[in-house]
TILUM-754346 format. One record per atom (N, C-alpha, C): x, y negated, z; residue in one letter; atom name. Coordinates in steps of 0.001 Angstrom, whole numbers, plus 500000, padded with zeros to 6 digits. Each point is the difference from the previous one (the first is absolute). Layout:
% residues N
c1,c2,c3,gunu,tilum
X,Y,Z,A,CA
...
% end
This chain:
% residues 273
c1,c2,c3,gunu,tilum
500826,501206,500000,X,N
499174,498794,500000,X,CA
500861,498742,500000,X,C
501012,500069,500388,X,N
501048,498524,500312,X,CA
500722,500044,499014,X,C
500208,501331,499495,X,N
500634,499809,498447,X,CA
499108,498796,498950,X,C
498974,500482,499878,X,N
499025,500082,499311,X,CA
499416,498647,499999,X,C
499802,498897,501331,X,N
499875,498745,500113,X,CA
501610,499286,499382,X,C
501157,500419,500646,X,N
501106,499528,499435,X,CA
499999,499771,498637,X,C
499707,500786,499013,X,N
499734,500594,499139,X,CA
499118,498910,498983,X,C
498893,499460,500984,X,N
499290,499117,499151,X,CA
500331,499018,500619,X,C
500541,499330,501120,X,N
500444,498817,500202,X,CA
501273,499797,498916,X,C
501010,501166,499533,X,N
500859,499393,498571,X,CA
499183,499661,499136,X,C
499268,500889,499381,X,N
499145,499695,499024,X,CA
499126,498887,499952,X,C
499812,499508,501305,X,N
499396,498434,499855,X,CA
500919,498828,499886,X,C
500751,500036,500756,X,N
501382,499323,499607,X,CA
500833,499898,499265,X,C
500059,501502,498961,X,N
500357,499828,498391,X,CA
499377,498835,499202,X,C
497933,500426,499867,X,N
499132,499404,499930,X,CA
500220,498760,499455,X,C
500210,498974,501658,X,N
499754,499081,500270,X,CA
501311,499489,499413,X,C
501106,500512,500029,X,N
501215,499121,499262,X,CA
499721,500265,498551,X,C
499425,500833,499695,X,N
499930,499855,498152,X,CA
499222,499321,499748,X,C
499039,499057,500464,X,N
498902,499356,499794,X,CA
500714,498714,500314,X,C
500446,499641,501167,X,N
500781,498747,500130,X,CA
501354,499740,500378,X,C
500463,501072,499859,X,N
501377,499785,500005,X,CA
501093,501010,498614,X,C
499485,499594,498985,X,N
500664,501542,499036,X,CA
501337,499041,499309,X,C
500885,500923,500160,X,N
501358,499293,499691,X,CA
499937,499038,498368,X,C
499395,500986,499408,X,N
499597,499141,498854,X,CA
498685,499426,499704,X,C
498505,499316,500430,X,N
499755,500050,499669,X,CA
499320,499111,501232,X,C
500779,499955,501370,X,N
499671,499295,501045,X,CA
498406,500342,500425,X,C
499132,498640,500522,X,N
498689,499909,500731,X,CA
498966,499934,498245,X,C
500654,500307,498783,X,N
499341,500197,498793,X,CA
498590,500745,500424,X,C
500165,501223,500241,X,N
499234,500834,499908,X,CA
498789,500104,500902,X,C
500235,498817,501600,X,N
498622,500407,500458,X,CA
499533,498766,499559,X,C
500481,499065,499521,X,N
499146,498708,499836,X,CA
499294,500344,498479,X,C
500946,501143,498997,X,N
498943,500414,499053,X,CA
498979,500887,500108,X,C
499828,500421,501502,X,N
498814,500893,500401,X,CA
499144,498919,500366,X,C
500070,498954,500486,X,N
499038,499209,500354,X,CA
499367,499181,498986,X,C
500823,500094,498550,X,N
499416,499797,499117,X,CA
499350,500562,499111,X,C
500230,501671,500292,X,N
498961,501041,499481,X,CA
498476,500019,500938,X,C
500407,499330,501177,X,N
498748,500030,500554,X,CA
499123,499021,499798,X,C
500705,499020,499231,X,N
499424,499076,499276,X,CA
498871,500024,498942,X,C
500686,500601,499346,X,N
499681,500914,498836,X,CA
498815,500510,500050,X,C
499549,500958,500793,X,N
498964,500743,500886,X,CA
498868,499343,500024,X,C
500673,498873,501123,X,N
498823,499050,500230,X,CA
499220,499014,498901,X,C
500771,499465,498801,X,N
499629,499394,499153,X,CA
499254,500615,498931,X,C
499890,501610,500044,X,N
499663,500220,498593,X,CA
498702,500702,500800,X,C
500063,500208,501315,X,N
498602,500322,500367,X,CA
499097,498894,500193,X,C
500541,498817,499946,X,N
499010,498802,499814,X,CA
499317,500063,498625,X,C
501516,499955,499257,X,N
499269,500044,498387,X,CA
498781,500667,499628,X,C
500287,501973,500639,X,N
499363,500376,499553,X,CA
498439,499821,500581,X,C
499951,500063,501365,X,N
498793,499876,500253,X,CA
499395,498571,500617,X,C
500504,499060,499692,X,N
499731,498609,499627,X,CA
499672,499215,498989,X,C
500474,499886,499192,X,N
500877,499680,498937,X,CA
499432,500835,498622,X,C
498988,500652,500008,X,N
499915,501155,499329,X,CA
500729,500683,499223,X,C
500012,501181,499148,X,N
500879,501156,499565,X,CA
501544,499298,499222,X,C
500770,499227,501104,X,N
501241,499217,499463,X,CA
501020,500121,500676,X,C
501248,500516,499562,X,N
501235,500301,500811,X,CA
500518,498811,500045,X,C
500622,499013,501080,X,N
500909,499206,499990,X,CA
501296,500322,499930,X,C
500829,501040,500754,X,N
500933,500285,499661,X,CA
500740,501251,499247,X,C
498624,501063,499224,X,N
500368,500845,499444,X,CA
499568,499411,497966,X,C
501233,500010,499574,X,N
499083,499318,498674,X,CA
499709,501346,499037,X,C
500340,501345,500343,X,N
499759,500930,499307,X,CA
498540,500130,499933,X,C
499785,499700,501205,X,N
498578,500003,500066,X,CA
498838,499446,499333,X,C
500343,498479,499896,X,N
499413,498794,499383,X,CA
500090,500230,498994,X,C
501137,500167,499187,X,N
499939,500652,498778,X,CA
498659,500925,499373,X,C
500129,501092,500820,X,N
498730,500903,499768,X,CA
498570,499007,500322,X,C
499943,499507,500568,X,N
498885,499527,500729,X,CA
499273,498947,498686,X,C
501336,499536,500043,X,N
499644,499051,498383,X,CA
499382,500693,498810,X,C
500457,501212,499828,X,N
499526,500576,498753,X,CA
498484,500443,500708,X,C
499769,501051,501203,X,N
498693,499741,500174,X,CA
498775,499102,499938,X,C
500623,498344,500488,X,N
499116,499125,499749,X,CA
499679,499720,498605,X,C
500605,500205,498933,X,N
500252,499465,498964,X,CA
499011,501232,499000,X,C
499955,500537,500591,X,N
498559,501066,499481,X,CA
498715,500140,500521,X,C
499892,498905,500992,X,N
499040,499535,500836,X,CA
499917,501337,501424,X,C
500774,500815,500133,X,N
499839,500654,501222,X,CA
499677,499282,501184,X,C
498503,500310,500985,X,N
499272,498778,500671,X,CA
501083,500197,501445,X,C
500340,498890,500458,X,N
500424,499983,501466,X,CA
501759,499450,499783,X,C
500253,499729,498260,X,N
501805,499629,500231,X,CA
499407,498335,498968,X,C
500985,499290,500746,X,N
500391,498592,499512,X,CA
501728,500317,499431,X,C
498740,499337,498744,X,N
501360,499701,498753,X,CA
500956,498743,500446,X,C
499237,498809,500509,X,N
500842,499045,500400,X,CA
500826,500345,501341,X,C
499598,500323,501001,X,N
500778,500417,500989,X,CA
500905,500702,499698,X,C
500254,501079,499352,X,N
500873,500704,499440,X,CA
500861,498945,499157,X,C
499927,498997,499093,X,N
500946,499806,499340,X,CA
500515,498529,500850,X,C
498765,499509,501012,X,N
501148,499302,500889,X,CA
500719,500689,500565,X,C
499638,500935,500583,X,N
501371,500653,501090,X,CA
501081,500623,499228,X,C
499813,499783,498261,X,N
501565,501019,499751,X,CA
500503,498153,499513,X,C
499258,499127,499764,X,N
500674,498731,500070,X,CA
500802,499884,500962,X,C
499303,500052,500866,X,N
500645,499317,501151,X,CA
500875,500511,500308,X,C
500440,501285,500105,X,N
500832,501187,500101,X,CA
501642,499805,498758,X,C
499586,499424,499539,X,N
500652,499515,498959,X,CA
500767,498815,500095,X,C
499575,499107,500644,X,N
499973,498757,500288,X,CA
501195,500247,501299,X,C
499385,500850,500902,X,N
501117,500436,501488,X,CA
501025,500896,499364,X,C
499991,500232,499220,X,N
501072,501276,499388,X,CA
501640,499084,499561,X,C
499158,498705,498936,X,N
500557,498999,499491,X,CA
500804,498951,501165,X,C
498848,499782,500855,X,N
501147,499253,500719,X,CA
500883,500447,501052,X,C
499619,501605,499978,X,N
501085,500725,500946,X,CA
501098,499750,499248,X,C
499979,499908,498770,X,N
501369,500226,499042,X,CA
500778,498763,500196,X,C
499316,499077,500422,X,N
500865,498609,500270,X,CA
500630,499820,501411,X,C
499327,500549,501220,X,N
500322,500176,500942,X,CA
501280,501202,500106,X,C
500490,500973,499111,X,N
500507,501207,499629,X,CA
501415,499365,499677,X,C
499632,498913,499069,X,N
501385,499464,499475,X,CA
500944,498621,500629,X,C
498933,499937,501039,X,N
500381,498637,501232,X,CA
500596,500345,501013,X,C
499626,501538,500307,X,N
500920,501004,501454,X,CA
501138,500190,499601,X,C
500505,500029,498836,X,N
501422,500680,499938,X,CA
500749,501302,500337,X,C
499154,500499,499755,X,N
500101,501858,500015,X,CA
500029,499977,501905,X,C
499180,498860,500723,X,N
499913,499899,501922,X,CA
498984,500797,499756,X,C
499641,501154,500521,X,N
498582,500886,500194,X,CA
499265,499374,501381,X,C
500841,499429,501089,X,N
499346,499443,500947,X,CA
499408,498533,500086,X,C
500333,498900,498892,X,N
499877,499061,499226,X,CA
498320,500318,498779,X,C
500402,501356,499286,X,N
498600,499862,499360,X,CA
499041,500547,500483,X,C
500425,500695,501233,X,N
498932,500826,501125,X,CA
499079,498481,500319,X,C
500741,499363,500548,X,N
499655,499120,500923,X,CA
498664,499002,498772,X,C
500816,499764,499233,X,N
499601,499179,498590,X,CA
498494,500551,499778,X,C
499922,500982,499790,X,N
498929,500801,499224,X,CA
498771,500306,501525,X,C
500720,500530,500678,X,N
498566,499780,500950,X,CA
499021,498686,500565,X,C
500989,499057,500073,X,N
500140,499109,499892,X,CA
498808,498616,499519,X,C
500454,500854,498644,X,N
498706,499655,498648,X,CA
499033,500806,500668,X,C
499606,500894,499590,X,N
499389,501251,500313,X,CA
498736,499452,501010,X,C
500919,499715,501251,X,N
498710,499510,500947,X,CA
499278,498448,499377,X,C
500460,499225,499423,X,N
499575,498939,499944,X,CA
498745,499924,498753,X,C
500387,501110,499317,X,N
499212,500404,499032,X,CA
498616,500682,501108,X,C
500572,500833,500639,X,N
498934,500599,500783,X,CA
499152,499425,501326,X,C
500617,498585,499936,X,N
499289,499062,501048,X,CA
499277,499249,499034,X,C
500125,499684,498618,X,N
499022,499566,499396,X,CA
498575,500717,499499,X,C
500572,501371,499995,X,N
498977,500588,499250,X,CA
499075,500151,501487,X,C
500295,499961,500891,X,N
499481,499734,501550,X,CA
498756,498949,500017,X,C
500909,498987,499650,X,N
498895,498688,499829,X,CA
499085,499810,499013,X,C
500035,500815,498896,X,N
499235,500279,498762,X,CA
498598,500685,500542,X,C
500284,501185,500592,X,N
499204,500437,500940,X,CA
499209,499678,500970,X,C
500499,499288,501083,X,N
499953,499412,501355,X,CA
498610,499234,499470,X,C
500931,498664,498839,X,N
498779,498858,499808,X,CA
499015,500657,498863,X,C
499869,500912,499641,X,N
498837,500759,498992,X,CA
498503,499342,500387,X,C
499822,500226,501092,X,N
499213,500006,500458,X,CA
498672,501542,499874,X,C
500647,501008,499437,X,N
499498,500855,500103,X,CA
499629,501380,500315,X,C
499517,501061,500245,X,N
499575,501040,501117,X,CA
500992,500474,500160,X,C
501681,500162,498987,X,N
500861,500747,501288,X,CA
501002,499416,500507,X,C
499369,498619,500680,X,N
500745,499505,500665,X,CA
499531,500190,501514,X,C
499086,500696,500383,X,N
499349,500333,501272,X,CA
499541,501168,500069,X,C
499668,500724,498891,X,N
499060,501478,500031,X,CA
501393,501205,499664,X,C
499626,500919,499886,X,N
501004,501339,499315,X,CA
499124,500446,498829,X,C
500077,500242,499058,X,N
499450,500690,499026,X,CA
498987,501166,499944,X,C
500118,500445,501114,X,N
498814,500987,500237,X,CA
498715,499163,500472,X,C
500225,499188,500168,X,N
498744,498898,500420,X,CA
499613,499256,498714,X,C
501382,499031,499598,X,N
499785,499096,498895,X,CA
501030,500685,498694,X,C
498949,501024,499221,X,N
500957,500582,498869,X,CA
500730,499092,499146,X,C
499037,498207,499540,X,N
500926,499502,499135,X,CA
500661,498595,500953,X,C
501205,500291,500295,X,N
500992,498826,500854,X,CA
500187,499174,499626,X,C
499998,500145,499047,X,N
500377,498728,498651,X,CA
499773,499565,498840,X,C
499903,498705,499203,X,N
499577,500152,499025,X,CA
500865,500079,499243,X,C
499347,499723,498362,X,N
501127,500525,498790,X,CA
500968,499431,500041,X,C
499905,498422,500270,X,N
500961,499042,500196,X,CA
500919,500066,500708,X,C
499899,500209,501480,X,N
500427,500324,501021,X,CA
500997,501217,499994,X,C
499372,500957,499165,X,N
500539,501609,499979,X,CA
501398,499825,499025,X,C
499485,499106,498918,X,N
501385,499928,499158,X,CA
501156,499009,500107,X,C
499541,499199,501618,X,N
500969,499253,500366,X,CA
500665,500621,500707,X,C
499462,500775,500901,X,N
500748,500629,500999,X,CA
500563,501010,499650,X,C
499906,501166,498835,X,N
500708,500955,499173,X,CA
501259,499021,499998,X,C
499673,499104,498974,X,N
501548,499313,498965,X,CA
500812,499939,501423,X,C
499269,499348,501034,X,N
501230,499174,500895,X,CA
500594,501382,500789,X,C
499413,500781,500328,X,N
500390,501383,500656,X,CA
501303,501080,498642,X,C
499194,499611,499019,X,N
501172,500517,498767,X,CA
501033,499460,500168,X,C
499894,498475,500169,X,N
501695,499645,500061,X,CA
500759,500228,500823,X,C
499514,500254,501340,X,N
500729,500302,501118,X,CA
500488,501483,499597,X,C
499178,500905,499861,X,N
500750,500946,499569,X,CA
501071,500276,498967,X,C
499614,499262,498804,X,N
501105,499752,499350,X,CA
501273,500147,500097,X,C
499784,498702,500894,X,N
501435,499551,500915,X,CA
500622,501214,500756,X,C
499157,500476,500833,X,N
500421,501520,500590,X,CA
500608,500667,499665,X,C
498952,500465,498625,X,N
501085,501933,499229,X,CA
500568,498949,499263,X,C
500437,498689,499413,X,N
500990,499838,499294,X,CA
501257,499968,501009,X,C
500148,499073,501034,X,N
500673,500515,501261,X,CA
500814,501126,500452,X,C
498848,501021,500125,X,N
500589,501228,500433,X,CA
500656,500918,498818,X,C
499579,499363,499012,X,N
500536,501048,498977,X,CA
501824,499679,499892,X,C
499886,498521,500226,X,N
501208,499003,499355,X,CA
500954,501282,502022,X,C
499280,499768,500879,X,N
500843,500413,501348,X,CA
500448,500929,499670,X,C
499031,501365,499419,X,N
500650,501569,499667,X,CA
500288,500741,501124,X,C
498793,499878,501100,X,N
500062,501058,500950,X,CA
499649,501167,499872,X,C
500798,501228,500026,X,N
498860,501022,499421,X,CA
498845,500359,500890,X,C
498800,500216,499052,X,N
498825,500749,500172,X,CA
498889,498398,501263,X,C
500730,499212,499133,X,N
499660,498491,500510,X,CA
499534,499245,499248,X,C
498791,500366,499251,X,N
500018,499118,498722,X,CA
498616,498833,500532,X,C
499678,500626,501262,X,N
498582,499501,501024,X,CA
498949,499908,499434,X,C
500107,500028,498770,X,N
498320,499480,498881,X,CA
499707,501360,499231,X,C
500634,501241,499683,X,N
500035,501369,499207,X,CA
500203,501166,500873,X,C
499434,500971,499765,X,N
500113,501049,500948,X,CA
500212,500848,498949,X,C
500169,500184,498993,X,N
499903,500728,499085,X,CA
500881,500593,499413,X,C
501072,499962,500098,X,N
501159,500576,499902,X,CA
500628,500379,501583,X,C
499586,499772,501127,X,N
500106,500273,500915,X,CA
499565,501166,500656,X,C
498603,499729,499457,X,N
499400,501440,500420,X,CA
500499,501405,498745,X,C
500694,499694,498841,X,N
500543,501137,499361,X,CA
501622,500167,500453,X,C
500514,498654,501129,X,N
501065,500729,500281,X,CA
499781,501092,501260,X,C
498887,499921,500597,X,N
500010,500619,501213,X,CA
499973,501628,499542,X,C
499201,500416,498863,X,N
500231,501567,499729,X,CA
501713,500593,500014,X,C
500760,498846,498864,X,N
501545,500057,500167,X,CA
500548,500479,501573,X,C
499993,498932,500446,X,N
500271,500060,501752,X,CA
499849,501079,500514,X,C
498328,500644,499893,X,N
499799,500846,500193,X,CA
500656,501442,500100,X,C
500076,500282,498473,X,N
501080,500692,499613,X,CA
501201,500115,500364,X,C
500817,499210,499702,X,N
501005,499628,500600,X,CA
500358,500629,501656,X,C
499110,499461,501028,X,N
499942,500822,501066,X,CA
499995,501379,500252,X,C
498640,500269,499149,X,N
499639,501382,500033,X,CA
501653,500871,499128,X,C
500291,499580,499038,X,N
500824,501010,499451,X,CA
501703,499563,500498,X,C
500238,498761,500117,X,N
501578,499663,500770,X,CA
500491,500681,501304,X,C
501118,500388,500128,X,N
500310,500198,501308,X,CA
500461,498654,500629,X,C
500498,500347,501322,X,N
500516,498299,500725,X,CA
501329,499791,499551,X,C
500053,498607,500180,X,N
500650,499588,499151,X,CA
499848,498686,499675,X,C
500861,498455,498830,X,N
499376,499134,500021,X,CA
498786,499730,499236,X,C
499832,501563,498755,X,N
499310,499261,499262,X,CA
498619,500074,500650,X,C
499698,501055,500741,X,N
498494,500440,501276,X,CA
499569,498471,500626,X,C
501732,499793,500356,X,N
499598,498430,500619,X,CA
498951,498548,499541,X,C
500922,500309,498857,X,N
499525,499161,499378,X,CA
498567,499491,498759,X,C
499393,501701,500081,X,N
498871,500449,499785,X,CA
499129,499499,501122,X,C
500333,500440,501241,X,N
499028,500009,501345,X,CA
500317,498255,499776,X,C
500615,499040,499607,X,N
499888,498182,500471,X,CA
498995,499862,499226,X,C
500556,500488,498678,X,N
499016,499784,499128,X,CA
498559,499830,499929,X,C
499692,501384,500126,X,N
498436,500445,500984,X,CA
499687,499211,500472,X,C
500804,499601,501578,X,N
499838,498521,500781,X,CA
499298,499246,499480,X,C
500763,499604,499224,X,N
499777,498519,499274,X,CA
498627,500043,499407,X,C
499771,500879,499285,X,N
499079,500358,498983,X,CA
498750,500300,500538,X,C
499854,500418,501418,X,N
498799,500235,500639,X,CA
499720,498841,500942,X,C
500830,499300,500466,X,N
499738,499173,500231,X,CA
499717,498580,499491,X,C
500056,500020,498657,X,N
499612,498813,499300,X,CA
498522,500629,499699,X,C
499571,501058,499682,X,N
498638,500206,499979,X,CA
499174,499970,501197,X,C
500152,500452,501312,X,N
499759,499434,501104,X,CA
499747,498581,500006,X,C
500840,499630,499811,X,N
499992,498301,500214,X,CA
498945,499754,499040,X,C
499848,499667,498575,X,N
498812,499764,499395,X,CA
499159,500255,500106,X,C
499858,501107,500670,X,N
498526,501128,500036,X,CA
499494,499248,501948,X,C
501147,499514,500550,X,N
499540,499394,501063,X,CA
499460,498887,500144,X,C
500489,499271,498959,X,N
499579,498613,499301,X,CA
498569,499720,499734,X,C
499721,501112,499121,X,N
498784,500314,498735,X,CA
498734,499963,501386,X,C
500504,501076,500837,X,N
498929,500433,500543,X,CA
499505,498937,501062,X,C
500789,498900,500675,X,N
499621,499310,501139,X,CA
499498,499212,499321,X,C
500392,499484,498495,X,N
499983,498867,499451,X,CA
497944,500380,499245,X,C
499777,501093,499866,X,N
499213,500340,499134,X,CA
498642,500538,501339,X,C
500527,499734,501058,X,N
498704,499925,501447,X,CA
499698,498498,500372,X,C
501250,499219,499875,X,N
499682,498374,499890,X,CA
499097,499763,498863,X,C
500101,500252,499058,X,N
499078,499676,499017,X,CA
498797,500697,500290,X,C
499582,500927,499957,X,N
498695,500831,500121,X,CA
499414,499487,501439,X,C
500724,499862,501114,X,N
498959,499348,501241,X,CA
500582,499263,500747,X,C
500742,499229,499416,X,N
500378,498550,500406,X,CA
499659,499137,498904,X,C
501000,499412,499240,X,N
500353,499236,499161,X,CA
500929,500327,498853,X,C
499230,499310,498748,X,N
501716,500462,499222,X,CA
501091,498821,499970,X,C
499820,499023,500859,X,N
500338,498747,500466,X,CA
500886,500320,500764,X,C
499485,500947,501137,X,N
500967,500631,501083,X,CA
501175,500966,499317,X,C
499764,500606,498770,X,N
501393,500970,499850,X,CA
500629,498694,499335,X,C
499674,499314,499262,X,N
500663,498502,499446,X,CA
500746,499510,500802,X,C
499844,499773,501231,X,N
500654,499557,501385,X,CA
500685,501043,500223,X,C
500241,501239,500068,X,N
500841,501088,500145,X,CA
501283,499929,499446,X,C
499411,500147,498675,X,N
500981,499712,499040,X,CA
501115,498518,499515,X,C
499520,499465,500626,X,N
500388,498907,500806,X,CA
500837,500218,501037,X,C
499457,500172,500641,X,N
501361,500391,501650,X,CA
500678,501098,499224,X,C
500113,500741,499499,X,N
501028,500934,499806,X,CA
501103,499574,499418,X,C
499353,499096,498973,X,N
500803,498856,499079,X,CA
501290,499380,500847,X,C
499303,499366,501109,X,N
500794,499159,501071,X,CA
500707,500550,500469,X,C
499663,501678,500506,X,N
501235,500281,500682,X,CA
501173,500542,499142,X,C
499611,500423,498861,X,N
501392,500231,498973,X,CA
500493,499061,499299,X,C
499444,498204,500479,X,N
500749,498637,498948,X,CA
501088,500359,501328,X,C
499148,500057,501233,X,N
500845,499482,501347,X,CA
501140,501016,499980,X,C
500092,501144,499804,X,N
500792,501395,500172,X,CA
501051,499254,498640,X,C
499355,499882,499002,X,N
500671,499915,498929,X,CA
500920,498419,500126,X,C
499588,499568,500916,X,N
500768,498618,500261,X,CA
501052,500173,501049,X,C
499999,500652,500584,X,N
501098,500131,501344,X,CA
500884,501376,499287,X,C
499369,500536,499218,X,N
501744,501407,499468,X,CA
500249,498978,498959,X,C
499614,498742,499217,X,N
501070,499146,498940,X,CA
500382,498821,500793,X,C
500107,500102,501035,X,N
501141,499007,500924,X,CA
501092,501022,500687,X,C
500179,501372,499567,X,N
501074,500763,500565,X,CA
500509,500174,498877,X,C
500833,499475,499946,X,N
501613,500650,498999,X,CA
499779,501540,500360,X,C
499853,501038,499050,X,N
500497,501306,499826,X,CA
500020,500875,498408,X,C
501261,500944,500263,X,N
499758,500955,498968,X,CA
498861,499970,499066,X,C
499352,500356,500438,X,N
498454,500444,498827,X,CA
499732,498971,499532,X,C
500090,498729,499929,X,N
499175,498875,499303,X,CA
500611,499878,498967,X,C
501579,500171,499965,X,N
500687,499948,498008,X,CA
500096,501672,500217,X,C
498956,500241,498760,X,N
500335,502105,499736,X,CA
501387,499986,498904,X,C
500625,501092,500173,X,N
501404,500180,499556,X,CA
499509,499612,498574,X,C
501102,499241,499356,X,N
499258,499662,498237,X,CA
499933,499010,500214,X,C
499019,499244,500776,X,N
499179,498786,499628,X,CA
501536,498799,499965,X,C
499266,499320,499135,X,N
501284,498324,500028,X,CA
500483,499459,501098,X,C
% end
C-alpha cells in the first residue's frame, strides 16, 4: 500500500512538472489546457445558443454551410460564414502577432491570449446589452437566446478569438496541444496504446505512457469544459458560460503574463532566430 501511494505521489509530480515545468516547453502546456477548456466552453455556447454553429471548430461550419445551403431546417448559412470569417480574421492577425515575438513563445503566449480575451470581453457585451432571453434564462426555458443579428455577432467575435488561439498554438507546437482539435489526438491514443501493450520497459514505453498523458488529458479538459459550460446554458444562462469563458481567459492572459517576465530555456525553441 505505501508502495503504491509513493507510486502515485511520483506520478503526480511527474504530472505536474510536465504541465508547468517541462524543460522544453516550460508552463506551455497547462496554460494550453486552460485553453482547451476554453474551447469546450465556447463551442457549447455556439452550439446550443447560437444555433447549429461551431465557433472554434471550422470543419464543422464548413459542413454546416453546405447543409444550410440546401435549405436543411435548423442550420444558418450566415452564422456559419460569419464564424469561418471571423476565424479567418483571428487566424490573420495571429500571423502578425507571430512575426512581432521573435521566435519568444512566452511573448506570443502572452500576445495572443491577450487578444483572445478582449475579443471575448466584447463578444460579452454584445450579449450582456442584447437585451434578450439568454441573457437571464438557459435554453431549456428560452430555446431562442438570441436573435439573427445578435447570433452572427457573437459567432464572428467568438471566431476571432479562436482564431487567435489555434493560430497560436499551432505557431507554440506543443504536442497533442493544439486546444481547438481532438482529432488527431484521439487517433494518437490507439498508437500509445499499442505501443504499451506490445513495448517492453524501456524509454520508448515511457514515452508512449507521456504521451497517453497528454492526450487524455486534453480530452478531459474539453470534455470538462463542454459539459459545465453546456449546464450554464441549459439552466442558467448562456450569458453565464460567456462569463466563464471569460474568467478562464483571465487566468491564462495572467499565467501567460508572469512565465513571459521569466527569462528561460523554452521561450527561444532550438532553431528559432
Amino acid at each position: 500500500m505505501a508502495s503504491s501511494i509513493e507510486d502515485g505521489a511520483r506520478k503526480g509530480r511527474g504530472l505536474s512538472q510536465a504541465l508547468t515545468a517541462h524543460p522544453s516547453y516550460g508552463p506551455l502546456p497547462a496554460l494550453l489546457l486552460v485553453l482547451t477548456a476554453v474551447t469546450g466552453v465556447v463551442d457549447a455556447v455556439s452550439i446550443l445558443s447560437l444555433g447549429r454553429v461551431f465557433v472554434a471548430n471550422m470543419t464543422g461550419n464548413v459542413v454546416f454551410a453546405g447543409f444550410a445551403l440546401v435549405g436543411a431546417p435548423g442550420f444558418s448559412l450566415s452564422a456559419s460564414l460569419f464564424a469561418v470569417a471571423g476565424f479567418l480574421v483571428g487566424a490573420s492577425f495571429a500571423g502578425t502577432l507571430i512575426t512581432r515575438s521573435g521566435g519568444d513563445r512566452g511573448s506570443l503566449l502572452r500576445a495572443g491570449v491577450t487578444a483572445e480575451l478582449v475579443f471575448a470581453i466584447v463578444a460579452l457585451i454584445i450579449a450582456a446589452t442584447s437585451g434578450a432571453p439568454g441573457v437571464s434564462h438557459g435554453t431549456s426555458a428560452a430555446p431562442h437566446a438570441f436573435g439573427p443579428a445578435i447570433i452572427d455577432a457573437i459567432a464572428s467575435v467568438l471566431a476571432i478569438a479562436t482564431g487567435i488561439q489555434n493560430a497560436v498554438a499551432r505557431k507554440l507546437a506543443v504536442p497533442d496541444m493544439t486546444t481547438t482539435v481532438l482529432t488527431m489526438t484521439l487517433t494518437g491514443i490507439g498508437a500509445d496504446v499499442r505501443a504499451l501493450v506490445d513495448g517492453g520497459p524501456g524509454p520508448g514505453r515511457a514515452a508512449a505512457r507521456a504521451a497517453l498523458d497528454r492526450r487524455l488529458l486534453s480530452i478531459a479538459t474539453m470534455l470538462a469544459g463542454a459539459v459545465l459550460s453546456a449546464w450554464l446554458v441549459l439552466h442558467v444562462s448562456p450569458l453565464s458560460a460567456l462569463i466563464l469563458a471569460t474568467a478562464l481567459l483571465a487566468v491564462a492572459t495572467a499565467g501567460a503574463t508572469l512565465a513571459a517576465t521569466r527569462p528561460a530555456p523554452w521561450r527561444i525553441p532550438k532553431g528559432a532566430a
